[in-house]
C-alpha positions as a Markdown table, in Angstrom:
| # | Residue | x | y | z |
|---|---|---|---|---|
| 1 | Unk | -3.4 | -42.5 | 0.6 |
| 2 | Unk | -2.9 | -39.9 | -2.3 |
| 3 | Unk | 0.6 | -39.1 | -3.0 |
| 4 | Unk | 1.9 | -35.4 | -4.3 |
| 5 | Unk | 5.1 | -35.5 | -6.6 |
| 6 | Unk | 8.3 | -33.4 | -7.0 |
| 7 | Unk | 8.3 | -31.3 | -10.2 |
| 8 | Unk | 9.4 | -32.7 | -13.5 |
| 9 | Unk | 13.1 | -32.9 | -14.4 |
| 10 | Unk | 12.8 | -29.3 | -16.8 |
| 11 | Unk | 11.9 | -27.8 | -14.2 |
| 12 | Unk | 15.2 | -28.0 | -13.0 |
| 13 | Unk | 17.4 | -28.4 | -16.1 |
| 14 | Unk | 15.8 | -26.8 | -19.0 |
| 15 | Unk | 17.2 | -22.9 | -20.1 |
| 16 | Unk | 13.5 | -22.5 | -21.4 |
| 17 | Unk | 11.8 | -22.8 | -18.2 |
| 18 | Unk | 14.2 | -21.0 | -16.4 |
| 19 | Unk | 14.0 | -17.9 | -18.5 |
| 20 | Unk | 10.3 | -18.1 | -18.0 |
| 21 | Unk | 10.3 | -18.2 | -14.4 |
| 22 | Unk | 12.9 | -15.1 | -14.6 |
| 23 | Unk | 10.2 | -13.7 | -16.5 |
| 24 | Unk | 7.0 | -14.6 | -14.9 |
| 25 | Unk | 7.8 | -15.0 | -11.5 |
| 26 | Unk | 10.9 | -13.0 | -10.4 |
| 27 | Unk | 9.8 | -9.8 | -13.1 |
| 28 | Unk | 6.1 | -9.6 | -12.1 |
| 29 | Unk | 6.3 | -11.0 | -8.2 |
| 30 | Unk | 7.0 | -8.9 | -5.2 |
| 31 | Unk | 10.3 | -10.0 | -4.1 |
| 32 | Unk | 13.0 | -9.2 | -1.2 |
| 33 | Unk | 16.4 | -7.0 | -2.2 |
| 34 | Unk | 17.4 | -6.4 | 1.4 |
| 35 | Unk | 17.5 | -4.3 | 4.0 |
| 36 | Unk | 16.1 | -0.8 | 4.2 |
| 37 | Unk | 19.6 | 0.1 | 6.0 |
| 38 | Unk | 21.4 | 0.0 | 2.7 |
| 39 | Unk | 19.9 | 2.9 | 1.7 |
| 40 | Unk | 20.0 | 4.8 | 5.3 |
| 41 | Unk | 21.0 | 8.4 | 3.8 |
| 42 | Unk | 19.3 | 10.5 | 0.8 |
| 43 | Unk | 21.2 | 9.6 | -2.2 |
| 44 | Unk | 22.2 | 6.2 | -0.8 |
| 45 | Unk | 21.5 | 3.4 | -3.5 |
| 46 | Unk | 22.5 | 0.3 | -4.5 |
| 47 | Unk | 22.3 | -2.0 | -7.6 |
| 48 | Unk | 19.8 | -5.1 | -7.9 |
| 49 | Unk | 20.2 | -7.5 | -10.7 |
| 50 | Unk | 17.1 | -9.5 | -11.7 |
| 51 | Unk | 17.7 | -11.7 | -15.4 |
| 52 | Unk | 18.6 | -9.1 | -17.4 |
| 53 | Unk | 17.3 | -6.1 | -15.9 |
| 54 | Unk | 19.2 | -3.7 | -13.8 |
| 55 | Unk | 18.0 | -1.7 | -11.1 |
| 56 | Unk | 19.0 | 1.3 | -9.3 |
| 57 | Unk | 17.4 | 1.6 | -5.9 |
| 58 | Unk | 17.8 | 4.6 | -3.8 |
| 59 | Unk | 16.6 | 7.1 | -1.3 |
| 60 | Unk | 15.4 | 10.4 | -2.3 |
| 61 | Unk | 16.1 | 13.7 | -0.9 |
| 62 | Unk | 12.5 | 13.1 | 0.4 |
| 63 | Unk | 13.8 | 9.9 | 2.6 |
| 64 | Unk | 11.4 | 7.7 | 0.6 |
| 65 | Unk | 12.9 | 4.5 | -1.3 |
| 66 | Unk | 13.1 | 4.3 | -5.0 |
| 67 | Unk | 13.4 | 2.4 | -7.9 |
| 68 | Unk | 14.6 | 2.9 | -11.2 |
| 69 | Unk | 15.6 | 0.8 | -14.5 |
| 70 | Unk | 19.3 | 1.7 | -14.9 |
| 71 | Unk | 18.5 | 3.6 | -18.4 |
| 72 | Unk | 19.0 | 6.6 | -19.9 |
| 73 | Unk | 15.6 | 8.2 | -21.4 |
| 74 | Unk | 18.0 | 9.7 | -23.7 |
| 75 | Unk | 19.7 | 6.3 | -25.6 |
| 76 | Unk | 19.4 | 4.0 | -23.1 |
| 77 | Unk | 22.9 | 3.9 | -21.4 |
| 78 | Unk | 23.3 | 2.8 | -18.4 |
| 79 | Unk | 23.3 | 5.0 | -15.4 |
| 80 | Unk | 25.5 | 3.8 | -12.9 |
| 81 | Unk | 27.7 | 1.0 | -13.1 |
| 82 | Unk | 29.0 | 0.5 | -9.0 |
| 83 | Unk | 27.1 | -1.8 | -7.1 |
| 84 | Unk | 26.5 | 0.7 | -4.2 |
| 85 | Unk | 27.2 | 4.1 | -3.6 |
| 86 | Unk | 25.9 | 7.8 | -2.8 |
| 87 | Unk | 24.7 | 10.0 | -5.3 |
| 88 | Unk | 25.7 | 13.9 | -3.7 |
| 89 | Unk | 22.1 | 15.3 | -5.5 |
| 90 | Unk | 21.0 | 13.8 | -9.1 |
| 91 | Unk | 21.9 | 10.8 | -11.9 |
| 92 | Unk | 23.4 | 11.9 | -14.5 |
| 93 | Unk | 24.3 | 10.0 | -17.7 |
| 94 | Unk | 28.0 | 8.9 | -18.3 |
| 95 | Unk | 27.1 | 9.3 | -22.3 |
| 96 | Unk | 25.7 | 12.6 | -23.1 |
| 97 | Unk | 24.6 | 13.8 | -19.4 |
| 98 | Unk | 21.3 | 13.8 | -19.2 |
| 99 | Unk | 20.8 | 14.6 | -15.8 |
| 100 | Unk | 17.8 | 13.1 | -13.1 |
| 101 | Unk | 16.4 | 14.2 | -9.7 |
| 102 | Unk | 16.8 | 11.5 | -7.0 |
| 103 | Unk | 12.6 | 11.1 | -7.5 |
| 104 | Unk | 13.2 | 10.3 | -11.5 |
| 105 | Unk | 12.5 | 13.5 | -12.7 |
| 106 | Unk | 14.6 | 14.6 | -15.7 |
| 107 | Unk | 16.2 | 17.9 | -14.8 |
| 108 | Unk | 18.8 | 18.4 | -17.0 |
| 109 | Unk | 19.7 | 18.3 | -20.7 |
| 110 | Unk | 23.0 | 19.5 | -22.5 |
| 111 | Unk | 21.6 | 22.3 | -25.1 |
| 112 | Unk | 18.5 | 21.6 | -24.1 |
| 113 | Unk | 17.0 | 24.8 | -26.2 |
| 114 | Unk | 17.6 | 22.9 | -29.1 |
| 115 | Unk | 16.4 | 19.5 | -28.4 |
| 116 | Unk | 12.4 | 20.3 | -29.2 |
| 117 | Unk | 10.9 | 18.7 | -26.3 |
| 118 | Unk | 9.5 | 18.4 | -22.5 |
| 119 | Unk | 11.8 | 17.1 | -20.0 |
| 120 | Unk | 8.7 | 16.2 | -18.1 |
| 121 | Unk | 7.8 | 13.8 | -20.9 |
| 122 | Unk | 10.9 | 11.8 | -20.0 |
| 123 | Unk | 11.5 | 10.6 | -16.3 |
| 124 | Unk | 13.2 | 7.9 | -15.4 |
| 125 | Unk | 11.5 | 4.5 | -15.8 |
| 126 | Unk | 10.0 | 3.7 | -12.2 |
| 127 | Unk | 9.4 | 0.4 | -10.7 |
| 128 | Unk | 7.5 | -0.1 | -7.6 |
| 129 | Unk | 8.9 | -0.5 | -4.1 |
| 130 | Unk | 7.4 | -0.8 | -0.7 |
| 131 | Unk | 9.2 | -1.1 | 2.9 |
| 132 | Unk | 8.3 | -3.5 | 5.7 |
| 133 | Unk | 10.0 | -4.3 | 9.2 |
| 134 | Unk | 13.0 | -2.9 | 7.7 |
| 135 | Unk | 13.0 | -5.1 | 4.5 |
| 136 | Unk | 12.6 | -3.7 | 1.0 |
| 137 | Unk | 10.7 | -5.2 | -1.5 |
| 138 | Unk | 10.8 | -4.9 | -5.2 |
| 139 | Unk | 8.2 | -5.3 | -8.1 |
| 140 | Unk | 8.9 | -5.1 | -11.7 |
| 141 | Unk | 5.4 | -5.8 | -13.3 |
| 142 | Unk | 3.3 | -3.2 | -15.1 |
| 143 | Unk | 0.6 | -3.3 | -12.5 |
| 144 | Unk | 1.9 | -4.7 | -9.1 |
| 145 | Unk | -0.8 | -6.6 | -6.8 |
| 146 | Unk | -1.2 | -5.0 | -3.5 |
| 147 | Unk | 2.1 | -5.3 | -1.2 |
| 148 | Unk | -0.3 | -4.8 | 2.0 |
| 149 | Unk | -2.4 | -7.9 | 0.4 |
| 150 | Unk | 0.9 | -10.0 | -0.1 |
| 151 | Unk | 2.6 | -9.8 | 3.3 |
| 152 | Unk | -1.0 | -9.8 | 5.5 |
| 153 | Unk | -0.9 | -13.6 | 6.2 |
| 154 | Unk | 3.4 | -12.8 | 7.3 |
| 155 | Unk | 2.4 | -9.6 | 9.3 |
| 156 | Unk | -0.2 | -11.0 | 11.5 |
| 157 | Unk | 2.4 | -13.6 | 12.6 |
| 158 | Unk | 5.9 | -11.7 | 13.4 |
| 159 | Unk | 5.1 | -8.4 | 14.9 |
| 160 | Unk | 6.8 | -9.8 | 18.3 |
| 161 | Unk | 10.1 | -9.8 | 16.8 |
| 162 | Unk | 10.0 | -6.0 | 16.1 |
| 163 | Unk | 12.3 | -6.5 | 12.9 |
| 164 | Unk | 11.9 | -2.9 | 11.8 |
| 165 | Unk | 14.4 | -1.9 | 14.6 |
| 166 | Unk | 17.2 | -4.6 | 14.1 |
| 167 | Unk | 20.2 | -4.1 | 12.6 |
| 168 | Unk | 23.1 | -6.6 | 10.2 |
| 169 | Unk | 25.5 | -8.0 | 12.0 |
| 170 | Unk | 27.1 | -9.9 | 9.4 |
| 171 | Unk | 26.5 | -10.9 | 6.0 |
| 172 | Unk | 27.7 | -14.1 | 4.1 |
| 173 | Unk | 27.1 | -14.6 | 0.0 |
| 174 | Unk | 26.9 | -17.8 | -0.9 |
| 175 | Unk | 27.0 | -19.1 | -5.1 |
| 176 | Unk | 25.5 | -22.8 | -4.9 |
| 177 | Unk | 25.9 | -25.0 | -8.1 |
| 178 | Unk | 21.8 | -25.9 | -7.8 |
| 179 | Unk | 18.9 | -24.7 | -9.2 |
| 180 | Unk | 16.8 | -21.8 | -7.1 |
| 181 | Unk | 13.6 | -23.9 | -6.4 |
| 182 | Unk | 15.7 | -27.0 | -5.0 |
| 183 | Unk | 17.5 | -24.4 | -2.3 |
| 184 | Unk | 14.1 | -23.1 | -1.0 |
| 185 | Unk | 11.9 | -26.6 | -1.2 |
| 186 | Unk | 15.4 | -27.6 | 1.2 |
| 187 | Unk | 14.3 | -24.3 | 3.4 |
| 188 | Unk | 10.9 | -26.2 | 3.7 |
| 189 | Unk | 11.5 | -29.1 | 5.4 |
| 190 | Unk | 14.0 | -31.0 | 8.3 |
| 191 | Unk | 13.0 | -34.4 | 6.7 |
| 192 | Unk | 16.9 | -34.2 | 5.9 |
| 193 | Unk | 18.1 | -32.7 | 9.2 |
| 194 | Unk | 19.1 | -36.2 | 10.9 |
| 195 | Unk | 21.6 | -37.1 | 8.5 |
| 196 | Unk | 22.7 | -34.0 | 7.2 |
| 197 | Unk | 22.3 | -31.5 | 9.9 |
| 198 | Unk | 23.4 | -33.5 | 13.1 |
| 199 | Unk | 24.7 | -30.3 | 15.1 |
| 200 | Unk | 21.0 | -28.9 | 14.4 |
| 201 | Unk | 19.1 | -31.9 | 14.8 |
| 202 | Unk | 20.8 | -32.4 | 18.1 |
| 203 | Unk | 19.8 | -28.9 | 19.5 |
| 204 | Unk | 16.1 | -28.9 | 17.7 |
| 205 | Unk | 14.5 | -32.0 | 16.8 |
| 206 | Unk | 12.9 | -32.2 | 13.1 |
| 207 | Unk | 9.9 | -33.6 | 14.3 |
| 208 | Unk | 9.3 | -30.8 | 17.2 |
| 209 | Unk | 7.7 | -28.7 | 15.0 |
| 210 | Unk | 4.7 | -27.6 | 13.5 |
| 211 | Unk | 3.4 | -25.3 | 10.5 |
| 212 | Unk | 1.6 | -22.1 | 10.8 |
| 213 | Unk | 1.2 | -21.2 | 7.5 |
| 214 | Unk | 0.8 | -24.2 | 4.6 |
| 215 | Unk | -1.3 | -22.6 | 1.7 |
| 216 | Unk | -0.2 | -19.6 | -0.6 |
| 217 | Unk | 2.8 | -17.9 | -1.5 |
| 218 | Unk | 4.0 | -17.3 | 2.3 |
| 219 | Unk | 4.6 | -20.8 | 4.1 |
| 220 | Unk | 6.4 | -22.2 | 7.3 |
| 221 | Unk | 5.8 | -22.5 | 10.5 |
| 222 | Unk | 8.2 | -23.7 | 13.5 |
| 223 | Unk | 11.2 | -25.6 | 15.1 |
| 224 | Unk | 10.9 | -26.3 | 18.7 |
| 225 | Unk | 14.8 | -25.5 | 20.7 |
| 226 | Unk | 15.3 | -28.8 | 22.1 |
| 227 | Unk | 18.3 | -29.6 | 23.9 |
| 228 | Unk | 19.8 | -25.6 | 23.7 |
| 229 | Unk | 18.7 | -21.8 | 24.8 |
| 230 | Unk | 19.1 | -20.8 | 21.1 |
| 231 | Unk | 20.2 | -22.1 | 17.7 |
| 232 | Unk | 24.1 | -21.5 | 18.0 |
| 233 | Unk | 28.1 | -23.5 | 18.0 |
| 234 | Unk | 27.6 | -23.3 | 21.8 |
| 235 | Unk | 24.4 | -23.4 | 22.0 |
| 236 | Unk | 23.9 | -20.7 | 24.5 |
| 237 | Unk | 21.5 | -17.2 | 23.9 |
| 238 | Unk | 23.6 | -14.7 | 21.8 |
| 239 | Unk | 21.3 | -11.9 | 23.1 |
| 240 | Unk | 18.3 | -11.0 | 25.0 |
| 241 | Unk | 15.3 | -12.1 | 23.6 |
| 242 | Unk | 14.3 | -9.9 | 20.6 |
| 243 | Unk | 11.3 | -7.2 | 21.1 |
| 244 | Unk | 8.1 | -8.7 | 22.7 |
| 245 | Unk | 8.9 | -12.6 | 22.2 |
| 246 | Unk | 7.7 | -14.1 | 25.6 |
| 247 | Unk | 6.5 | -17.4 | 26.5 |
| 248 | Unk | 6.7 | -20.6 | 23.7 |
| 249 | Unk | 8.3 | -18.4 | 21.5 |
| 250 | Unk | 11.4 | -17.9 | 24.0 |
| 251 | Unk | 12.3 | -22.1 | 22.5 |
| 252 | Unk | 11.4 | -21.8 | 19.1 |
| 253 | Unk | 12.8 | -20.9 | 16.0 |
| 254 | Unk | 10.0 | -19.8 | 13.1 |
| 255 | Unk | 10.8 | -20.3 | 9.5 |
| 256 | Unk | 8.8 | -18.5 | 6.8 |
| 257 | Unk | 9.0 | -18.6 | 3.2 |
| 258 | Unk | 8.0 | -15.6 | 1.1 |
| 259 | Unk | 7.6 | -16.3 | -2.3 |
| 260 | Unk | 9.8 | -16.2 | -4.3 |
| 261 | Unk | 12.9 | -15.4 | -3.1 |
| 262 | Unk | 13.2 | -14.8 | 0.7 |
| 263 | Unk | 14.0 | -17.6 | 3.5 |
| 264 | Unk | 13.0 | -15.8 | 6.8 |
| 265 | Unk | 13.8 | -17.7 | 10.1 |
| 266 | Unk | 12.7 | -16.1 | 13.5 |
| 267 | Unk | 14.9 | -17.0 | 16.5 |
| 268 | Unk | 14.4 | -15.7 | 19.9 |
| 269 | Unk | 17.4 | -13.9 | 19.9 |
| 270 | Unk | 18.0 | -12.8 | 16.3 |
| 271 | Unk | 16.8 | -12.8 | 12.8 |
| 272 | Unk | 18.5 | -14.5 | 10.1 |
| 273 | Unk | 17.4 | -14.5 | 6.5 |
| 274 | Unk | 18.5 | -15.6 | 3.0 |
| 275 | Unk | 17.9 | -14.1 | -0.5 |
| 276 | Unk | 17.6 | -16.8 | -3.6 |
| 277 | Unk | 19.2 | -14.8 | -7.1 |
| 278 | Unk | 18.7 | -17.1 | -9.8 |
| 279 | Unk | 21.7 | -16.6 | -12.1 |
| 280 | Unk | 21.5 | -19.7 | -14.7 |
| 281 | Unk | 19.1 | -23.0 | -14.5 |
| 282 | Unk | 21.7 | -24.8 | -12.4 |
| 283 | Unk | 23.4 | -21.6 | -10.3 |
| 284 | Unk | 22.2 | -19.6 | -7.4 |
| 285 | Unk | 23.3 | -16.9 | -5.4 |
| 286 | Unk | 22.5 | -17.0 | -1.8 |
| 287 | Unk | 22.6 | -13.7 | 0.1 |
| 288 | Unk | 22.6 | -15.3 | 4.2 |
| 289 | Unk | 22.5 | -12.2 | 6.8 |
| 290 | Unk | 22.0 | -12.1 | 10.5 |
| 291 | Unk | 19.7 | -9.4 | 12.3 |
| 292 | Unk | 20.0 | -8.2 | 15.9 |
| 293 | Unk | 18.8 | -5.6 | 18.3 |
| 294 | Unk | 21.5 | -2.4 | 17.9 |
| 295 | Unk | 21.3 | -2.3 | 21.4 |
| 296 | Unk | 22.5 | -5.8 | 21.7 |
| 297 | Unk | 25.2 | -5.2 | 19.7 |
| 298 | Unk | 26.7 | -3.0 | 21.7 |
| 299 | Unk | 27.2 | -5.3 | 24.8 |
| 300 | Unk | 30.6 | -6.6 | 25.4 |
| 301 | Unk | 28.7 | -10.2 | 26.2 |
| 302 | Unk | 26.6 | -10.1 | 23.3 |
| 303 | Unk | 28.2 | -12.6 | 20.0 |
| 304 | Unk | 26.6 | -12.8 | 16.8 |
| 305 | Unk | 29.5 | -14.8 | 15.9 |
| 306 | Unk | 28.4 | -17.6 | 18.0 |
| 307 | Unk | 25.0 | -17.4 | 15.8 |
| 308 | Unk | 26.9 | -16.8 | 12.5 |
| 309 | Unk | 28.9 | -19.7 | 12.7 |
| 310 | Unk | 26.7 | -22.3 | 13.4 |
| 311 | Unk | 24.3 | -21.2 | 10.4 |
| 312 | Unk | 27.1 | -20.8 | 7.9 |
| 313 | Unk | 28.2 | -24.6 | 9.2 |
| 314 | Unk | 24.6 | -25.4 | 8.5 |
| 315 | Unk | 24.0 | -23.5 | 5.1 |
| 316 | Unk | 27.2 | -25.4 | 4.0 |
| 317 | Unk | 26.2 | -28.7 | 4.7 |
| 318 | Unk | 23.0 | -27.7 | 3.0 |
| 319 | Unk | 24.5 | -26.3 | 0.0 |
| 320 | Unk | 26.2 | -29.3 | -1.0 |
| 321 | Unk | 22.9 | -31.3 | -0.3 |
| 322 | Unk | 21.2 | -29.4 | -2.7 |
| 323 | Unk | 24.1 | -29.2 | -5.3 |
| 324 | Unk | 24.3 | -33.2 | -5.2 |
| 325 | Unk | 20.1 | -32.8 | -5.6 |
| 326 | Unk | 21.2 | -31.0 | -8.3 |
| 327 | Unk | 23.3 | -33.3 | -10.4 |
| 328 | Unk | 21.0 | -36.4 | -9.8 |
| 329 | Unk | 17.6 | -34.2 | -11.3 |
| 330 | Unk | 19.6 | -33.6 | -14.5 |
| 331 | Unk | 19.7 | -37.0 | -15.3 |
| 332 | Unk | 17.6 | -38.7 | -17.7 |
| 333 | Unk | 16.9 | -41.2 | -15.6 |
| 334 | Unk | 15.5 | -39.3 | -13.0 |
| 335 | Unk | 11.3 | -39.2 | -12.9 |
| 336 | Unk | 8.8 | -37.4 | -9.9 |
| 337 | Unk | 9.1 | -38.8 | -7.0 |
| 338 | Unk | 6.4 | -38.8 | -3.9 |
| 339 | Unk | 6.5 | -36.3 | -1.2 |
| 340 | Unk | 6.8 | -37.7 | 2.4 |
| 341 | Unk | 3.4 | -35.7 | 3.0 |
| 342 | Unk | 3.8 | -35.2 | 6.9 |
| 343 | Unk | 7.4 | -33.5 | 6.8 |
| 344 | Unk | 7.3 | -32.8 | 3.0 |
| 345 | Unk | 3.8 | -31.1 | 2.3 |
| 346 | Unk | 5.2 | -27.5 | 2.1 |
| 347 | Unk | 7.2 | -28.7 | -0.9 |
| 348 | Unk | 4.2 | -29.6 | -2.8 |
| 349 | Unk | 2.5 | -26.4 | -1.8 |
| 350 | Unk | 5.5 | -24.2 | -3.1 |
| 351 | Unk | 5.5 | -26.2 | -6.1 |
| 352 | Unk | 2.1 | -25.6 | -6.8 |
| 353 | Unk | 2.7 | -21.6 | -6.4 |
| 354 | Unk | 5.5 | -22.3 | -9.2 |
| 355 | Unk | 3.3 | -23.8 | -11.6 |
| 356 | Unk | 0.6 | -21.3 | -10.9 |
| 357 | Unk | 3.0 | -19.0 | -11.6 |
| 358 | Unk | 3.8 | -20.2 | -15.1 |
| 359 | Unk | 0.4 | -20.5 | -16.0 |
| 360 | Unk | 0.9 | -24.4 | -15.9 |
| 361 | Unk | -1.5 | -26.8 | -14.3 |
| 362 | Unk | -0.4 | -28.7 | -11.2 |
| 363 | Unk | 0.9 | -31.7 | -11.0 |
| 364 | Unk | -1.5 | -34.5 | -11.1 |
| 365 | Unk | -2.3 | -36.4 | -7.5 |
| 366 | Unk | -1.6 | -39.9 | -7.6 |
């Protein structure tokens, strides 16, 4: 039997490979900032760190999404400096007040007879953004592939779920001492769900599953609900069943992951999802929320804490899986070892989208 192998310790430990994958992966990849509902209003934005770049995304006085680098045309201040907020009708400068229209277009210039040029020559940088059940998306690169192309093999499997009309019902950051590639190749598999996930285990079974999805950038497939109605502490439904999810899907719990950064898991009753923000080679921040219908939320019978719990019980117990993964792949000592193909084959696969990424051949089959 050929054997596939984990990724070579620089991978996880070196500053050189890290700042490359910032570069070529997370700065030229379509990847997930959240929730269209952060932005609900005109003039509603928020601020999305990527590496070193700083982005402003709001919603123009046109209700469409935005995205701007958070520098001036003039000297390259930045723009805004709180993490969320409302701007009334333009950005304007903090410097010299150069002033921009929600869609980028410089509008305003202090003696601006004087200055010897066309405002129109100098908008606001743009990056591209795209909207999809609810979630925004983010791209960075000087000539984005198709969203539409990306999310297909996703779309054709989630429509049931009707995601576009949920709404957050809590939220939960996380900042886990590990590297960002062991957190999702964890996502990927229940190989480690006996031992370390035993309240999980208990109400779905690591081996009642089966994958969907297990070649490209979008992987995962699902989890069957055991011994529970849904994934939560009591293990009781925290909700009616979301949208059009009927039949199988009523006992199963779908998890996706969408290159590079989002964790999506499908239950029958709500969505949950998780972020991955690389801030240094051995540090992550996890951004864990929970999605459910806004008619749901407004039953007196209806917990999302009862959901919440359990997952921030289980995130936890992952964390500190992956932060111990962590220390052990920094030694010297430590070399590939093989995947456990049957529960452990996504891993390779995401591995491989990594190295592709970088330019860099795969790893060699055994």
């Amino acid at each position: 039997m050929s054997l596939q192998y984990t990724l070579p310790r620089k991978y996880f430990a070196s500053e050189t490979v890290f700042q490359d994958e910032i570069e070529r992966i997370f700065h030229e990849r379509w990847i997930c900032v959240g929730r269209a509902e952060k932005i609900a209003k005109p003039g509603d934005y928020f601020i999305q760190t990527i590496g070193v770049e700083n982005i402003i995304i709001v919603r123009d006085n046109e209700g469409q999404p935005r995205a701007f680098y958070n520098t001036c045309r003039h000297r390259g201040t930045l723009l805004c400096d709180q993490e969320t907020g409302h701007f009334r009708k333009t950005i304007q400068c903090p410097y010299h007040a150069w002033t921009y229209a929600l869609d980028g277009r410089l509008i305003g210039v202090p003696d601006e007879h004087e200055m010897g040029f066309d405002k129109a020559d100098f908008p606001l940088h743009q990056a591209a953004v795209a909207t999809w059940e609810g979630f925004l998306f983010l791209n960075l690169a000087d000539e984005p592939e198709s969203f539409t192309k990306f999310i297909a093999p996703l779309a054709a499997q989630v429509g049931d779920w009707h995601m576009g009309s949920l709404q957050m019902a809590d939220r939960i950051e996380y900042e886990v001492q590990a590297n960002w590639k062991l957190i999702a190749e964890n996502y990927n598999e229940c190989y480690h769900c006996p031992l370390i996930h035993p309240e999980l285990n208990q109400k779905s079974h690591y081996r009642s599953g089966n994958d969907k999805i297990d070649k490209g950038v979008i992987l995962g497939g699902y989890q069957t609900i055991t011994a529970a109605e849904t994934l939560s502490l009591s293990g009781e439904t925290c909700a009616p069943p979301l949208g059009d999810v009927a039949g199988d899907d009523l006992s199963r719990v779908y998890y996706y992951t969408i290159f590079p950064n989002l964790l999506l898991s499908l239950h029958p009753d709500y969505v949950m999802f998780h972020t991955l923000w690389p801030l240094a080679v051995n540090r992550t921040l996890v951004v864990c929320e929970w999605l459910f219908a806004p008619a749901a939320l407004t039953q007196p019978e209806v917990d999302p804490q009862d959901a919440v719990k359990f997952w921030d019980m289980t995130n936890r117990q992952d964390w500190r899986a992956c932060e111990l993964s962590q220390r052990g792949v920094q030694s010297k000592a430590y070399v590939p070892g093989p995947f456990y193909d049957w529960q452990e084959h996504l891993l390779a696969e995401f591995d491989r989208q990594v190295l592709k990424a970088l330019g860099e051949e795969p790893m060699v089959v055994g």
